[in-house]
C-alpha positions, 0 to 999 in steps of 0.5 A: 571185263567183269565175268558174268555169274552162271544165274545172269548167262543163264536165266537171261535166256528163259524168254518165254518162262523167265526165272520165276518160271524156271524155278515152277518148272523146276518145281514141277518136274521134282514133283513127278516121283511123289505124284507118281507114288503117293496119289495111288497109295490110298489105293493099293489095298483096293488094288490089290483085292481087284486083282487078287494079288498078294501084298508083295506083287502088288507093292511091285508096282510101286518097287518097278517103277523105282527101279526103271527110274533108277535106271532113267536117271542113270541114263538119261543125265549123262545123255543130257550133258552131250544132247542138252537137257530140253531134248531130254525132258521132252522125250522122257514127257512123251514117254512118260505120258504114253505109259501113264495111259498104259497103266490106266488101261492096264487090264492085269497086275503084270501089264500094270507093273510093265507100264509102271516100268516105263513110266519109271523110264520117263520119270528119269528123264524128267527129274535127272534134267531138273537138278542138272538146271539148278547146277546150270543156272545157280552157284554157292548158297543161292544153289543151297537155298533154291534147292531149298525152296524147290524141295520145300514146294515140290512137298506139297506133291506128297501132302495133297497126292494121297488127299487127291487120290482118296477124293478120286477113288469117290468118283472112280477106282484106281484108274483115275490116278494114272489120268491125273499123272497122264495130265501132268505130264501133258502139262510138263511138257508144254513147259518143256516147249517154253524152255529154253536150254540152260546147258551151253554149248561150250559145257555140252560134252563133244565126244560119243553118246557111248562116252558121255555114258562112259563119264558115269564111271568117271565121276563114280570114281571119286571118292569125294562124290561117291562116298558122302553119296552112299552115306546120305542115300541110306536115309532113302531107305527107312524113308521109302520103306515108310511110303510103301506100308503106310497105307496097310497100317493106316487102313490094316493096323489101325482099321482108318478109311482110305480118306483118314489115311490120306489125312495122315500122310498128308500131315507127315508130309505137311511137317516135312514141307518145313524140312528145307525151310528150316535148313536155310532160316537156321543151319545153312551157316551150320557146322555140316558135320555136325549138322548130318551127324544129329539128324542121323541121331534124331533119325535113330531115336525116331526107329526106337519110338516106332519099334516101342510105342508106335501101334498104340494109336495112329496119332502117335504113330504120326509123332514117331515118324515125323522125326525121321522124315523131317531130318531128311527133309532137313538134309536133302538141299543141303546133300545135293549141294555137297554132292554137285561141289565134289565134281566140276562138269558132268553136272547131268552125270552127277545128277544122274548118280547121286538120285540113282543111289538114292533110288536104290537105296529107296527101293531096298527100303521098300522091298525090305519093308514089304515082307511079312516080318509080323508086326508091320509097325515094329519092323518099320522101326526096326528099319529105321533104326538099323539104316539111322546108326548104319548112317552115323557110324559111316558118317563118322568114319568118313569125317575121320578119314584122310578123303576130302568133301569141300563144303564140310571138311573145309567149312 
């Protein structure tokens, strides 16, 4: 008998959202962190004058909540893999839902950066279930190519958010944001409802809800995971450190509106829309090596244009950026899919380390970027540049090494 593929078992199942649903859903839930960060960007200086806090306390709204959903994930996809992913995503909706509230009604900077902690929680649940189903229901290159197109349609959450953002403090203050992101969590978790689970029960691990959280250790421990992980979270750092000072340089360097600034990040991010697109139409067959090799270069050539030319106007600050951002949007489908061809099982514990790392190497970005260094624009560069060669001389060093990664070493 014919053995049937993961796609035909699973996918079968979705009788209330079918495929096409399943890949809207998948989409929706990979859009959950750049909603939660880039809608109210355009209002962080604003937030930051109404609660008279300084940059640093404020940016720590954006630093927490990046943290507690480093620790979510880490959680919550190991969890997955004993409970099923639907129980998951659904809790972590109804959290995620309740703290949105809390951070709308927040009347202090502190309450806000707590709620902003469980939002963090929530969001965790939501995103680390959402890369364990593509692993659950698609394989090969048709894993590579649907990672591809959630990734390249979950980029419009960062292109529209700070234009929506910029719209709603029109009509209101920073509030407005977090009853936007309390709606899409209602939202996410009527789909949830819709969902029928991809884990089968013959994949869920059997043992303890303490050691299905043990597994973390088990899948950590390989190298052929762990490394290539580290090295490809390190692109999260500039990147994200980019996310958390692009509106005090927009509105602070470069003297542009709350809406012009939006504008301009939603153009970075239209152009990384054309991240993945670009990676299936011409470098899914490519070389890997050589392939994450040249985006760390392209990426370490973008840090050295911001550092020397990149205050002189806001257009060609954009110009200098869109380089690194579009080489990670370029690498992304293309990592997560290396990275789940390391381990066999543990999909949701895999899941949960590879966006954990990657959250932390983001929140490093974003703390180190937040300090007063001087010039805004030159440290940002000077970030890019330092994370872009750490990423090519880490990256050589691991190809030059006896350590296998199937899917580059073997390719």
């Amino acid at each position: 008998m014919e053995k049937t593929t993961a796609l035909e078992i699973q996918t079968a199942g979705q009788k209330y959202l079918g495929n096409t649903g399943l890949i809207i859903f998948i989409v929706l839930m990979n859009m959950f962190v750049p909603l939660s960060i880039d809608l109210y960007l355009p209002a962080l200086p604003g937030l930051k004058d109404y609660f008279g806090s300084g940059t640093a306390l404020t940016n720590m709204t954006l630093s927490i909540f990046m943290f507690f959903y480093a620790i979510g994930i880490l959680l919550w996809g190991p969890i997955s893999d004993k409970y099923g992913r639907r129980p998951v995503i659904a809790l972590g909706s109804l959290i995620y839902i309740a703290s949105s509230i809390s951070c709308s009604l927040a009347p202090n900077i502190y309450l806000l950066i707590a709620a902003r902690a469980l939002q963090g929680v929530g969001g965790g649940a939501i995103i680390s279930s959402s890369f364990a189903i593509v692993k659950d229901c698609y394989t090969g290159k048709k894993r590579e190519k649907i990672l591809a197109v959630t990734q390249s349609i979950s980029g419009i959450a960062p292109m529209v958010a700070p234009v929506l953002g910029a719209w709603i403090l029109k009509f209101t203050d920073w509030r407005g944001a977090f009853w936007i992101l309390a709606a899409v969590g209602i939202f996410n978790f009527l789909l949830t409802v819709l969902y029928q689970d991809t884990l089968r029960d013959d994949e869920k691990y059997t043992g303890s809800l303490l050691g299905s959280l043990s597994r973390l250790y088990v899948v950590g421990k390989n190298k052929s995971f762990t490394i290539p992980n580290l090295i490809f979270s390190v692109s999260q750092l500039p990147f994200m450190g980019y996310i958390a000072v692009s509106s005090y340089i927009y509105v602070n360097y470069f003297g542009l509106s709350e809406q012009a600034y939006s504008y301009f990040f939603a153009a970075n991010s239209c152009i990384t829309i054309l991240g993945p697109i670009i990676y299936v139409r011409f470098f899914i067959n490519h070389d890997k090596k050589a392939l994450a090799m040249g985006s760390f270069v392209i990426a370490a050539i973008s840090g050295i244009l911001v550092m020397t030319i990149g205050g002189l106007s806001p257009y060609i600050f954009l110009v200098c950026i869109v380089a690194m951002s579009m080489t990670g949007a370029v690498m992304r489908p293309f990592s997560i899919n290396v990275l789940f061809e390391q381990q066999k099982g543990d999909t949701g514990t895999a899941s949960s380390l590879f966006n954990t790392v990657f959250t932390l190497f983001g929140i490093l970005g974003m703390t180190i970027a937040s300090f007063d260094w001087g010039n805004i624009i030159v440290s940002l560069g000077a970030i890019i540049t330092a994370a872009s060669v750490l990423s090519i001389i880490s990256w050589y060093a691991f190809i030059k090494s006896p350590i296998p990664c199937k899917g580059v070493k073997n390719a």
